[in-house]
C-alpha positions in Angstrom: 82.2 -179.0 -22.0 85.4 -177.6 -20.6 85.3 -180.2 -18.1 85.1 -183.0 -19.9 88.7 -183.7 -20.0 89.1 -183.4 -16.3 86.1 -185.9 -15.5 88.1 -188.1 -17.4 91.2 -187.7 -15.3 89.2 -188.2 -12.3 87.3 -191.1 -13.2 90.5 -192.8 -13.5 92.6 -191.3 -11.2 96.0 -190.6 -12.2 98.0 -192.7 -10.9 102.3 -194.1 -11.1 101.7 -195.8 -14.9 99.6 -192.6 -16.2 101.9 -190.8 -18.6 101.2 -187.7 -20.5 102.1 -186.8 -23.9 102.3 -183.7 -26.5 101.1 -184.3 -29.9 101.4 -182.7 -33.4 100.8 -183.5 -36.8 99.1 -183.5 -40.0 95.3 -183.7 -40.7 93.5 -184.8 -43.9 89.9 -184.4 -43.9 87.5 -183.9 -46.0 83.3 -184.0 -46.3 81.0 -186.9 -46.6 77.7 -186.3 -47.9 75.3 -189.2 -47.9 71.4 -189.9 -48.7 69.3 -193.0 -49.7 71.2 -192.6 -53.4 74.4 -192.0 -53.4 77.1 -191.3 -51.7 80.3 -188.5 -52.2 83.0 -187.2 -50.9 84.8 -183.5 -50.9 88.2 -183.0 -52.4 90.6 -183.5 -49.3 91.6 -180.3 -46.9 95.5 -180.8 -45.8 95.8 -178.9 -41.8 97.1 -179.7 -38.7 96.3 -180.8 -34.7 98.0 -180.7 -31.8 97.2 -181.3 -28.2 97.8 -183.5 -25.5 96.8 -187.6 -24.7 96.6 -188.6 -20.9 97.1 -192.8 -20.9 96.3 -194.7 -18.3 97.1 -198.4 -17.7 93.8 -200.5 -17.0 95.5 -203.5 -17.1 98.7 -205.2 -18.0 98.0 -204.7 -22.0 95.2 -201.9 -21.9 95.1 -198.3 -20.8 92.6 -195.1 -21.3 94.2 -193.0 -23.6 91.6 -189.0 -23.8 93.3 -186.5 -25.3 92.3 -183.1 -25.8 93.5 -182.0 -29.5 92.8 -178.7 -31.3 92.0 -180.3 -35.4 91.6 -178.2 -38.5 89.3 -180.3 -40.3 86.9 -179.5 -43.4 87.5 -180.0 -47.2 88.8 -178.5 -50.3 87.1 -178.0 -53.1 89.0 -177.4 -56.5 90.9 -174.5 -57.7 88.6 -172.0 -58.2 86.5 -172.3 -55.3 87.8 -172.0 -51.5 88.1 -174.5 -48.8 86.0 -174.8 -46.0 88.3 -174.7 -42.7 86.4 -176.2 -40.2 88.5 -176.1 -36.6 87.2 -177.9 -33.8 88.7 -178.7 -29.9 88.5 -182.8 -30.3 88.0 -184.8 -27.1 88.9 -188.5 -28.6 88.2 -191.2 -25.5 90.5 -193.8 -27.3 91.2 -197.5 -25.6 94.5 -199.1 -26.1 95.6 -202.4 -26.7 99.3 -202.7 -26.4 100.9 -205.9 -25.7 104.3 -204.9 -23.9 103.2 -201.5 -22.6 107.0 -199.8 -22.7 108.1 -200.3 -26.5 105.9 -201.8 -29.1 103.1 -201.9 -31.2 99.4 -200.6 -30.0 95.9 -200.3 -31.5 93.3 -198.0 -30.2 89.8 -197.6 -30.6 87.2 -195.4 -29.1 84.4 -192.1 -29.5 85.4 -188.5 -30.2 83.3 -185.6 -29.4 84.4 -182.2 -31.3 83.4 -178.6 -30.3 83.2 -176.2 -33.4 86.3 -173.1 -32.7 85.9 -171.8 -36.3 84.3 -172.1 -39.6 84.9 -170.1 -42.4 84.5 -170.8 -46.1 87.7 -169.3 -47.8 86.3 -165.3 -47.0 83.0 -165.1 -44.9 82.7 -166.5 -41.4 80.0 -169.4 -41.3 80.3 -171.1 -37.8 76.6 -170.3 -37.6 75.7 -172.2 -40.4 77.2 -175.4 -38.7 76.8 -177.3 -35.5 78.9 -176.7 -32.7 79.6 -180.3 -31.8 80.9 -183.2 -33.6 81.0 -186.8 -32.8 82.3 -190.1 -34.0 84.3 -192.7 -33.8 88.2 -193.1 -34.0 90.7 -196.2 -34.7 94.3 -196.1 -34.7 97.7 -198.0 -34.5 101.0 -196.5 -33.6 104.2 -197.5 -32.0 105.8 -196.7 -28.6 109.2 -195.7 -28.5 109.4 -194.9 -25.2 109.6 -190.7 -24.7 108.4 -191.0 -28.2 105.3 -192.1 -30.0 104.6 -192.5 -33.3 100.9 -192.8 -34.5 97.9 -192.8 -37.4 94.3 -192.5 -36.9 91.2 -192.3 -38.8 88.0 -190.5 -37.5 84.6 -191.1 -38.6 82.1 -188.2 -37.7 78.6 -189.7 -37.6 76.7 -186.7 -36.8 74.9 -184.3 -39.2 77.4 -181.0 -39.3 75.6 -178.2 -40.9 72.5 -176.8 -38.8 69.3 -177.8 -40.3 68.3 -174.5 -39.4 70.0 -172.8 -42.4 67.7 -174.9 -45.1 70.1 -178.4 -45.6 67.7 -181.1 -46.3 66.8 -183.6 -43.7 67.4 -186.2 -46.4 70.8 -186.1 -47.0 73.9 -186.5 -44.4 77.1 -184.6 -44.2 79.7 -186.2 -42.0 83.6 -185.3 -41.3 86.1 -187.3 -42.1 89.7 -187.1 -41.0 92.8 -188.9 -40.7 95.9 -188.0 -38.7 99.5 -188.8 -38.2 101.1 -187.6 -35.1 104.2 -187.7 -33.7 104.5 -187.0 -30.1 106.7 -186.3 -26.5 106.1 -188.2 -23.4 106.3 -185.6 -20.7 
């Protein structure tokens, strides 16, 4: 899966309008957990990412934008029980819209896979107890400054995250769910 990122750069060749930028910010996430009844949702984890988004112009108002983007993601819930830190290398294959491509607004849309780094549950370490990918969708909006970029996005996980293996009912569905703000450095 390590060379996931650099397929990406060769299926679009870099090329003079490719730029590439450092990223950091603030994650909230939290747990989804879903069957045929009802539906509900962790108390929210507060974390971090950072990483770095490789854009490529397709066109005169869209470009490829992967990024590879280390996310602490998982959920808190209450005071007297712990969080569960779930970290995971993100790959999000976003696809940008942006009008004037120098300074102004853009939207981006596009699938995420995620590699479980980490999982532990306040004490014990339980990275066995969950899958070790992740994937989902993303959309975001941000504006272009130029050398800087300013940015939100929300991520959707769609797949299952603990492993069935470790007696989680089949019935019910436990997603991630994230959003970021970033703020990041054309290189």
């Amino acid at each position: 899966m390590k060379y996931l990122f650099l397929i990406c750069f060769l299926a679009i060749g870099i090329n003079g309008d490719s730029q590439i930028t450092v990223v950091g910010g603030i994650n909230v996430s939290s747990i989804r957990q879903t069957n045929f009844i009802f539906s509900q949702e962790s108390a929210s984890r507060i974390g971090y990412h950072v990483g770095v988004h490789y854009k490529s112009d397709l066109g005169s108002s869209f470009a490829f934008n992967p990024a590879v983007i280390y996310s602490q993601k998982g959920a808190g819930f209450g005071a007297f029980v712990p969080t569960l830190d779930l970290n995971y290398l993100d790959f999000p294959l976003m696809f940008v819209y942006q009008k004037y491509p120098d300074q102004s607004f853009f939207a981006e849309a596009g699938p995420y896979l995620g590699f479980l780094v980490s999982a532990y549950d306040g004490v014990n370490d339980v990275k066995d107890s969950y899958n070790s990918l992740d994937m989902g969708l993303g959309i975001g909006a941000g504006y272009d400054l130029g050398r800087m970029v300013l940015g939100g996005r929300g991520m959707i996980g769609l797949t299952n995250i603990p492993n069935l293996n470790t007696g989680t009912t089949q019935d019910t569905r436990t997603t991630n769910i994230s959003g970021q703000l970033y703020l990041g450095f054309q290189l």
